[in-house]
C-alpha positions as CSV (number, residue, x, y, z in Angstrom):
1,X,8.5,9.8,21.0
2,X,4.9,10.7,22.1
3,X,2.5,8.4,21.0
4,X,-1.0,9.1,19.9
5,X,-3.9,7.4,19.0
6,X,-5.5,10.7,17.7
7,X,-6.4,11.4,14.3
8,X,-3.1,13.6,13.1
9,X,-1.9,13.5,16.6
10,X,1.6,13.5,16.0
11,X,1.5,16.9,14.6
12,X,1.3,19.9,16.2
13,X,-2.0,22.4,16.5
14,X,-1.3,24.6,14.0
15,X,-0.4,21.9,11.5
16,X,-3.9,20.2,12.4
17,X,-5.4,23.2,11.5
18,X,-3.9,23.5,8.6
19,X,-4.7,20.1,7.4
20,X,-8.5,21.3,7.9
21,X,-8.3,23.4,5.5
22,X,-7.1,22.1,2.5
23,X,-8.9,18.6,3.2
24,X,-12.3,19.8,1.9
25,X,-10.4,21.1,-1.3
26,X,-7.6,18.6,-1.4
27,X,-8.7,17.3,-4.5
28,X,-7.7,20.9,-6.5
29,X,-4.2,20.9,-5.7
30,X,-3.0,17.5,-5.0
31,X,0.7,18.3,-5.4
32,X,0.8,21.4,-3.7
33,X,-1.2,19.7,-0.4
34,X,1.1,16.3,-1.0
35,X,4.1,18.9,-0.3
36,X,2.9,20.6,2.7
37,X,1.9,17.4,4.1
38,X,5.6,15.7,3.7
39,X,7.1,18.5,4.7
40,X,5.0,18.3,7.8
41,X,5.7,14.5,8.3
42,X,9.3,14.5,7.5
43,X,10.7,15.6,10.4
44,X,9.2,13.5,12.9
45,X,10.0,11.0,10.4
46,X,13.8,11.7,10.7
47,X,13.4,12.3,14.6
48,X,12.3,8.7,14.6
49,X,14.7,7.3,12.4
50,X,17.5,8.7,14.3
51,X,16.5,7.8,17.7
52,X,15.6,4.4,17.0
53,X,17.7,1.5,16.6
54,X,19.3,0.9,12.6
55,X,16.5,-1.6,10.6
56,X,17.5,-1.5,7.5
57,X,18.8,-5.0,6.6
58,X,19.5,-4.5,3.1
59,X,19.4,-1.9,0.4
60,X,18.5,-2.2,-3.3
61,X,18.4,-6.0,-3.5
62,X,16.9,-6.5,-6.9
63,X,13.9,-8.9,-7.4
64,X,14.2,-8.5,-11.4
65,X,16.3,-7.1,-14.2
66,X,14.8,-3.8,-14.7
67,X,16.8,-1.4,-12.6
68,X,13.5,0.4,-10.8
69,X,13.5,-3.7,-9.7
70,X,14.4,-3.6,-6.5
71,X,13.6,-3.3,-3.0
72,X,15.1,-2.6,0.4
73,X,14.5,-4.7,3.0
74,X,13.9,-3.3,7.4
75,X,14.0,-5.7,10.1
76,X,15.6,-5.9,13.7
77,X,18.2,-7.7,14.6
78,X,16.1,-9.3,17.2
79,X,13.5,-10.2,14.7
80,X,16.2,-11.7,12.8
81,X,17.7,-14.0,15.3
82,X,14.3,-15.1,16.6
83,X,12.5,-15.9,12.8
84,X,9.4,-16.6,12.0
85,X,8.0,-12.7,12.0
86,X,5.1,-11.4,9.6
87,X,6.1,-10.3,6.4
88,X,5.0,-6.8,5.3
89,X,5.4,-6.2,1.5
90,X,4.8,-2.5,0.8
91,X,4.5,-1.1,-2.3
92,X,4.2,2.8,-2.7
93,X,2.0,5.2,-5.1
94,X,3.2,7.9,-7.5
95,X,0.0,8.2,-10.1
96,X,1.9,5.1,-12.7
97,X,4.2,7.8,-13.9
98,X,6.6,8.6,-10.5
99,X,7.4,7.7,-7.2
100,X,9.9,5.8,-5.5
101,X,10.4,3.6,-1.9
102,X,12.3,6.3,-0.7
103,X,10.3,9.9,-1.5
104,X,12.9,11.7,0.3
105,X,15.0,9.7,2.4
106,X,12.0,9.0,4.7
107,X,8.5,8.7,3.1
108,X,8.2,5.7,2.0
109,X,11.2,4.4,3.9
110,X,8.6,5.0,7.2
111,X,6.0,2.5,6.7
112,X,8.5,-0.4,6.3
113,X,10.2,1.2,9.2
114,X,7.2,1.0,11.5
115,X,6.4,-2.4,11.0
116,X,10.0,-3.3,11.5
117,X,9.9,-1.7,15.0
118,X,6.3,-3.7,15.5
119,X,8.8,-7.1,15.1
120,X,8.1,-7.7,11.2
121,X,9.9,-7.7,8.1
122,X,9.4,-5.1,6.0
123,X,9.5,-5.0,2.2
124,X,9.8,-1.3,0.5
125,X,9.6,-2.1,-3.1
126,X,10.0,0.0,-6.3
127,X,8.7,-1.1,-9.6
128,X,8.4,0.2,-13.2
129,X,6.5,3.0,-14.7
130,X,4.4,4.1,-17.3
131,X,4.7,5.0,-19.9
132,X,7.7,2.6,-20.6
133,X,5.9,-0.5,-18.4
134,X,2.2,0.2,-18.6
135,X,-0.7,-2.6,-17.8
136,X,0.1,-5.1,-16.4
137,X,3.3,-4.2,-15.8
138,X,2.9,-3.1,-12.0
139,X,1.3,-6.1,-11.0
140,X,3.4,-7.9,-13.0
141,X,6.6,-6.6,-10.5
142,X,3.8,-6.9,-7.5
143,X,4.2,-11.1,-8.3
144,X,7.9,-10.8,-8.6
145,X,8.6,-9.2,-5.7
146,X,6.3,-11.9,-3.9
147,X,8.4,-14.5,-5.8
148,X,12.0,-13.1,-4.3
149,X,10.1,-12.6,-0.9
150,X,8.7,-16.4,-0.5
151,X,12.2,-17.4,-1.2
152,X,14.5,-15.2,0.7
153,X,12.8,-13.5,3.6
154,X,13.2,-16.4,6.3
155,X,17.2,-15.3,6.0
156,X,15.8,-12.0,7.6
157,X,13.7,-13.8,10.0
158,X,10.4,-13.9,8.1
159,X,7.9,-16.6,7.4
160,X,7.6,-17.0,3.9
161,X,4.3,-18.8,4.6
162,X,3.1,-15.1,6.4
163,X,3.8,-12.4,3.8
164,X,1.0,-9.3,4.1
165,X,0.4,-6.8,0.1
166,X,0.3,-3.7,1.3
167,X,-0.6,-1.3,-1.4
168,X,-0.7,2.5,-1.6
169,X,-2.6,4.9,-4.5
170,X,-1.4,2.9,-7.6
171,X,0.6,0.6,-5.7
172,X,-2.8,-0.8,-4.4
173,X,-3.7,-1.0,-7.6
174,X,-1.0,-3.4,-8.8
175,X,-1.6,-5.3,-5.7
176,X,-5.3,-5.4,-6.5
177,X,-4.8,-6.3,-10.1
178,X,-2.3,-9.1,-8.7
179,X,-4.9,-10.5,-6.2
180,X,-8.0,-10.1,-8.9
181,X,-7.3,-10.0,-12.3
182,X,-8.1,-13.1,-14.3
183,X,-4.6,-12.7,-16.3
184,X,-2.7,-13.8,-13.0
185,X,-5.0,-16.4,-12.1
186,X,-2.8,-18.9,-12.7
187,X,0.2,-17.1,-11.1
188,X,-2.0,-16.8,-8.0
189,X,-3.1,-20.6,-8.2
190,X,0.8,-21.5,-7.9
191,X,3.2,-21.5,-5.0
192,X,3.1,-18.1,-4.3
193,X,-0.9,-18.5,-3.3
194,X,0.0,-20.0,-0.1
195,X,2.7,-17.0,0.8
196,X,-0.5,-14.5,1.0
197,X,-1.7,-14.2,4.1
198,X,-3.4,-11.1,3.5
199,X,-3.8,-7.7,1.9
200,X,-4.4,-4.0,3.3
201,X,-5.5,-1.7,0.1
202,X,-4.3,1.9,1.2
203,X,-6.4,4.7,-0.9
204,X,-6.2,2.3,-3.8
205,X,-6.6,3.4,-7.3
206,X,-8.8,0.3,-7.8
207,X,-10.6,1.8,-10.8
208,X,-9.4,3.2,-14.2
209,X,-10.9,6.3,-15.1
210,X,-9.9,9.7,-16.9
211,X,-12.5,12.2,-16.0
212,X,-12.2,16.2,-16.4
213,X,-11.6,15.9,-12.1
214,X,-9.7,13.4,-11.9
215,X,-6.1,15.1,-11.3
216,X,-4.2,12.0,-12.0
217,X,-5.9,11.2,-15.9
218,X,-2.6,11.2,-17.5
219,X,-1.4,8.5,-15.1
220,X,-4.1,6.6,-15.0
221,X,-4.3,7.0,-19.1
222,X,-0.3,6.2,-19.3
223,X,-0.5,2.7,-17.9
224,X,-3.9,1.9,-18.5
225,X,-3.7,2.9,-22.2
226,X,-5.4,5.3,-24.9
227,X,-8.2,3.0,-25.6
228,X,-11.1,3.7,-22.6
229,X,-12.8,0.7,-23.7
230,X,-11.0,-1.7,-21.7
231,X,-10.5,0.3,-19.1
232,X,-13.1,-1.8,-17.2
233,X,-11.7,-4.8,-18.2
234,X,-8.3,-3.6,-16.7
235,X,-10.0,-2.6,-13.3
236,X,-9.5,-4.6,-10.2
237,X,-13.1,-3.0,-9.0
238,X,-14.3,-5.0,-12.0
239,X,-12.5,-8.4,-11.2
240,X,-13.2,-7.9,-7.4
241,X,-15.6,-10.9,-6.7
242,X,-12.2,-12.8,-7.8
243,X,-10.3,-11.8,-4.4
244,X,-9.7,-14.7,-2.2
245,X,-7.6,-13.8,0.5
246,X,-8.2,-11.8,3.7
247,X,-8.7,-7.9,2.8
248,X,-8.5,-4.7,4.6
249,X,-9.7,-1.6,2.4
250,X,-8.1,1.9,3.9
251,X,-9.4,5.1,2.6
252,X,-8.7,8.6,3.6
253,X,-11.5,10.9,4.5
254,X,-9.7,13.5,2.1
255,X,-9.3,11.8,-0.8
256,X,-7.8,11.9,-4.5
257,X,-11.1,12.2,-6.4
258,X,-13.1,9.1,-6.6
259,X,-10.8,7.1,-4.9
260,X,-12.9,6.5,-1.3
261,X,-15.5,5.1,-3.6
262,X,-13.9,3.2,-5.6
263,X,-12.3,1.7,-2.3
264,X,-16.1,1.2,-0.6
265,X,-17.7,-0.2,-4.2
266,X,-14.5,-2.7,-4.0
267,X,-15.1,-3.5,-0.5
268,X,-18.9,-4.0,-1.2
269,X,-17.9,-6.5,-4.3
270,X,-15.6,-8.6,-2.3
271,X,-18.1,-9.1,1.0
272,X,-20.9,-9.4,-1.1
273,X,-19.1,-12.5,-3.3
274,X,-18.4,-14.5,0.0
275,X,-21.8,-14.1,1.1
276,X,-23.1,-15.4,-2.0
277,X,-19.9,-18.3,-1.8
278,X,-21.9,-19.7,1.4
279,X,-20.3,-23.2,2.7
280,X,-18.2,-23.1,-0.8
281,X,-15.2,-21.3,0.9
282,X,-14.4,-19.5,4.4
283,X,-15.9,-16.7,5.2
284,X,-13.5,-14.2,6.2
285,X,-15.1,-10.9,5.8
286,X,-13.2,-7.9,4.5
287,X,-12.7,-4.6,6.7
288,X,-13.3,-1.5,5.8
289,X,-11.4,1.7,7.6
290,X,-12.0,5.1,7.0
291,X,-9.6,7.5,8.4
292,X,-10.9,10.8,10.0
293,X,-9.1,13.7,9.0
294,X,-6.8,12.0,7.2
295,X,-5.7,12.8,3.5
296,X,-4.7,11.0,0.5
297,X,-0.6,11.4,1.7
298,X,-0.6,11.7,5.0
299,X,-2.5,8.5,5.4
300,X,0.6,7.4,4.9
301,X,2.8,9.8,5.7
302,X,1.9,9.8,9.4
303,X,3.9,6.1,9.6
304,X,6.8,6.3,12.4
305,X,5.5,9.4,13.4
306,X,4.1,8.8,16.8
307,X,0.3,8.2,15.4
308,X,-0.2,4.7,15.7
309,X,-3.8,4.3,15.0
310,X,-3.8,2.7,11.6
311,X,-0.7,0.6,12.1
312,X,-2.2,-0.7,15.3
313,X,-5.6,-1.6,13.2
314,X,-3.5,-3.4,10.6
315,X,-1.3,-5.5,13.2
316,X,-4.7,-6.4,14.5
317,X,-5.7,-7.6,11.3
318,X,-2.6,-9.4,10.8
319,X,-2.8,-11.2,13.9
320,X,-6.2,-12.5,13.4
């Protein structure tokens, strides 16, 4: 596999081109873009995959009752003899009402993939959806998939004690709410706290909102609920000054609509609180990455691909 550094390296000229153009307007078709962008992904994907040596551990190992409860589970066998490797916990997007670990048999199945070839374990989980599970419900599977992970992943050659949220559209959302929202505080003040070595916020949905351009309302009004009064109250931009573990914000430079600010104005809120915490509590300032030429999916998308440039940026922030 060629491997690239470049902005949408992996792909060839005429894809890159096409990306171009529907960037600028990626906002007024989302689903039609997200499809020409997997469809650009998947086979390089696959090509991966195939060459590669088998990571997948374990499939479908439930963390709850609920049967979207479960998660699969990539690491190497070398990883696995050897223990003690970083603990990626990946949860994927879908706008509340869809999505799964596995789009297709490859996207999401590639960012766990990745990291397993990188010598971590890798957690693709799947969680309920709205309407039938709406807020908090996301989150709510966010701290039970941390639960099953602090206890079992040292049997695939994790550290329990070194176990990275990684979040994705509303899946950084329910890792946001998770990490901010005063309903879990006490959830977050237990064991689990000291499991959390960090965060990465992928084009997070870190603020409710329904407006006329907003693509995704009816998501965003299915789990949040019908009443847009609490909508801030049910925010993680809102409870942001509450995030006390290292943070890496990632937004695409062709975003869903809102969503880049809403990832810089969380960003802001969570630097700005441990400036004002002083001596009170370490200061571990938050990054902030932007991706050129990147979109909403394929900032994702690209994972296992041959780009390496984001996943080389978050193992750095792992590592220090």
């Amino acid at each position: 596999m060629h491997i690239s550094q470049e902005p949408l390296g992996s792909l060839s000229a005429a894809l890159r081109e096409r990306f171009a153009r529907i960037g600028p307007v990626w906002g007024s078709d989302i689903n039609a873009h997200r499809d020409l962008v997997i469809a650009a992904y998947s086979p390089l994907v696959a090509a991966a995959r195939d060459a590669g040596p088998t990571l997948e551990a374990a499939r479908d190992v439930p963390y709850g009752s609920h049967e979207r409860q479960r998660l699969d589970v990539f690491a190497s066998a070398e990883t696995q003899r050897a223990g003690h490797a970083d603990v990626v916990l990946f949860v994927h997007g879908g706008a509340f009402l869809r999505g799964s670990k596995s789009f297709n048999g490859l996207i999401y199945d590639n960012v766990a993939r990745w990291f397993a070839r990188q010598g971590c374990v890798a957690l693709n989980v799947e969680y309920r959806l709205a309407p039938q599970a709406p807020y908090p419900a996301g989150a709510d599977d966010v701290a039970a998939a941390l639960a099953w992970a602090r206890t079992h992943v040292a049997g695939f050659g994790g550290n329990p004690e070194r176990i990275f949220l990684v979040g994705h559209s509303a899946g950084g959302a329910h890792v946001a709410t998770y990490l901010c929202d005063p309903l879990f505080a006490d959830v977050r003040d237990g064991e689990d706290a000291r499991a959390i070595a960090g965060a990465v916020l992928i084009s997070a949905r870190l603020a409710a909102d329904v407006f006329s351009d907003n693509p995704n309302a009816a998501g965003v009004r299915a789990y949040f609920g019908d009443d847009e009064s609490r909508y801030a109250a049910r925010s993680p931009l809102t409870h942001a000054q509450h995030l006390d573990t290292p943070l890496m914000v990632v937004v695409a430079e062709y975003e869903n609509p809102y969503l880049d600010a809403y990832g810089a104005a969380f960003f802001e809120r969570v630097l700005m609180a441990r400036q004002r915490a002083g001596d009170a509590r370490p200061q571990r300032a938050p990054r902030f990455v932007q991706m050129p030429r990147h979109n909403h999916t394929s900032v994702v998308a690209h994972f296992d691909s041959g780009e390496t440039l984001l996943g080389d940026a978050m193992l750095d922030f792992f590592r220090a």
